[in-house]
C-alpha positions as CSV (number, residue, x, y, z in Angstrom):
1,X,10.3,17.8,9.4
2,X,9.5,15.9,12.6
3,X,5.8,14.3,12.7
4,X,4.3,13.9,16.6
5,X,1.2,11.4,17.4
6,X,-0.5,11.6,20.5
7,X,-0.1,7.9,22.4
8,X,-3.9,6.4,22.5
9,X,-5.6,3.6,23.7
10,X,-4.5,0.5,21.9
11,X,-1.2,1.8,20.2
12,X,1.5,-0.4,20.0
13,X,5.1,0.4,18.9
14,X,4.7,-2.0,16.1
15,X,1.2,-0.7,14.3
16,X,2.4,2.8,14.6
17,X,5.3,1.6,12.7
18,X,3.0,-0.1,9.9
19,X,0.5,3.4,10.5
20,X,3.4,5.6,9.3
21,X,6.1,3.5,7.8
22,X,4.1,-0.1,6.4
23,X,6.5,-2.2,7.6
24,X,6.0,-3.0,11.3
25,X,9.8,-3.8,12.0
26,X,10.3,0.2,11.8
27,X,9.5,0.4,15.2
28,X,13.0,0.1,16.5
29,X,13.5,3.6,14.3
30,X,10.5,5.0,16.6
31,X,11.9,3.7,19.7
32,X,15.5,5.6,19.0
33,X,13.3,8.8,18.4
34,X,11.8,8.4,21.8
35,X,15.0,7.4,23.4
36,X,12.6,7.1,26.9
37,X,10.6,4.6,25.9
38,X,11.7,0.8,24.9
39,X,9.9,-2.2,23.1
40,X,8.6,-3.3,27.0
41,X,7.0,-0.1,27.8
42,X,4.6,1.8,26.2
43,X,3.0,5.8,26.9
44,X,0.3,6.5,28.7
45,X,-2.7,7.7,26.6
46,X,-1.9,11.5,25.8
47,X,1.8,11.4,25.5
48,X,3.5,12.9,22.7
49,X,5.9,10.7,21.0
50,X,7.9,11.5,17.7
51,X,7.6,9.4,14.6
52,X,10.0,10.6,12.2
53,X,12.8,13.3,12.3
54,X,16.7,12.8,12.3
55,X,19.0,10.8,14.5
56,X,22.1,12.0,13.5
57,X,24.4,12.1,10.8
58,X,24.5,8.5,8.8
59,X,22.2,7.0,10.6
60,X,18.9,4.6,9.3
61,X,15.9,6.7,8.3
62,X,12.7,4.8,6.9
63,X,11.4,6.1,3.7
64,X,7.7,6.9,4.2
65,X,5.4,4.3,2.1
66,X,2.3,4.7,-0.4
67,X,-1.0,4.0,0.9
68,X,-1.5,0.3,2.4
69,X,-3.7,-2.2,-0.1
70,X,-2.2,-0.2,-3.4
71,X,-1.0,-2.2,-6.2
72,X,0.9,0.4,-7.8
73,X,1.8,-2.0,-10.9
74,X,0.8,-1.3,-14.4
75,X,-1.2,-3.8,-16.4
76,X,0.4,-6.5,-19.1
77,X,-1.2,-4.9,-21.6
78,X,1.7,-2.1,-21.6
79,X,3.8,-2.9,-24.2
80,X,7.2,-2.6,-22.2
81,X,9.8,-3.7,-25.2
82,X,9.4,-0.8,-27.0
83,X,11.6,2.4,-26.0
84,X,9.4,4.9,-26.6
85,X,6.9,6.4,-24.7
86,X,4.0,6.8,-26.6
87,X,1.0,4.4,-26.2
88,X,0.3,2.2,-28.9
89,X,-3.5,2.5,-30.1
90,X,-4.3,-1.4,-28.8
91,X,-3.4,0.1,-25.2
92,X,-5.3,3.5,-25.9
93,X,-8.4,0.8,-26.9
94,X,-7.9,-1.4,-23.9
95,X,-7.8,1.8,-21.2
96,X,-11.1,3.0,-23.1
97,X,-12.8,5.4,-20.5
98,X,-9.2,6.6,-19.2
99,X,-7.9,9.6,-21.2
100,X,-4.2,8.8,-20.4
101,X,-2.4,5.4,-19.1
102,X,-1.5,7.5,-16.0
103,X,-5.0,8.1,-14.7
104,X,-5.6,4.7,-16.0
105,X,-2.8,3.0,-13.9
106,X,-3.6,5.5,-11.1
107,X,-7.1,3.9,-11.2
108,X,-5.9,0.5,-11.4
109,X,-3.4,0.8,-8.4
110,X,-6.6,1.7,-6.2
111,X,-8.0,-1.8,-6.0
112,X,-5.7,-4.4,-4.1
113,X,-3.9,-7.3,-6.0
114,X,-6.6,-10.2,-4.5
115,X,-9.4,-8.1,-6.3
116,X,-7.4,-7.4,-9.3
117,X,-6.6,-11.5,-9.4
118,X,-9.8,-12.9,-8.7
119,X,-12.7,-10.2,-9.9
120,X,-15.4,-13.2,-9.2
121,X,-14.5,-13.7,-5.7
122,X,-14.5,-10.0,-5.1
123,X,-17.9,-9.2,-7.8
124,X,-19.6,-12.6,-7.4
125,X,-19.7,-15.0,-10.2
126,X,-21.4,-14.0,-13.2
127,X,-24.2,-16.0,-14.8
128,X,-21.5,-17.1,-17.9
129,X,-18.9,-17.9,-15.1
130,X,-18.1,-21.9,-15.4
131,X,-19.0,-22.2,-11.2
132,X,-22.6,-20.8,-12.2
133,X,-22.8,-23.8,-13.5
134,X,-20.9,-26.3,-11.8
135,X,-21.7,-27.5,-7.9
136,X,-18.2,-26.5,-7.0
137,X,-16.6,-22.8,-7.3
138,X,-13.2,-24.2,-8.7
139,X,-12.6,-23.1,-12.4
């Protein structure tokens, strides 16, 4: 299936490549689709230009990437020695209003890794956090 954007205003090869692809260096795979174009010229606002479809026969195609800012990595409170695949109850405890680990993980991979890694800068320090009270905000 080949995918078309219309060329606007501010569009460089390099952010349609982290738009579509998030990884900016797949714009050289853009510029071979629009074999008209190269990385010193850009479209004028309103052109067409392809962003995915097929080059030929064993040649580089990006895989398309999850949704920018998603930590899509379970918690360490999955027990991951264990070879089966049923939840012990400490997990089922520890994902309380979640019904299942997926939604829970699901969930979890919404928030990026800087929120996930320090809640207080991203919530604010609460009143039994040791920088409420200390004149400093190191730990």
């Amino acid at each position: 299936m080949n995918q078309k954007k219309t060329w606007r205003n501010g569009d460089e090869w390099r952010s349609l490549a982290f738009n579509y692809y998030r990884d900016s260096r797949e714009y050289r795979y853009i510029l071979a689709l629009n074999p008209s174009f190269d990385i010193r010229s850009i479209p004028s606002p309103g052109v067409v230009v392809n962003v995915s479809g097929e080059l030929g026969s064993g040649e580089y195609k990006p895989s398309q990437a999850s949704v920018p800012g998603l930590l899509q990595q379970v918690d360490l409170t999955l027990d991951l020695r264990s070879g089966n695949d049923v939840a012990p109850t400490s997990v089922q405890n520890s994902i309380f209003p979640y019904d299942s680990f997926d939604v829970y993980a699901d969930r979890i991979g919404q928030y990026t890794a800087a929120a996930l890694l320090a809640s207080d800068r991203t919530n604010g320090f609460s009143l039994d956090s040791p920088q409420a009270t200390r004149d400093t905000q190191r730990a």
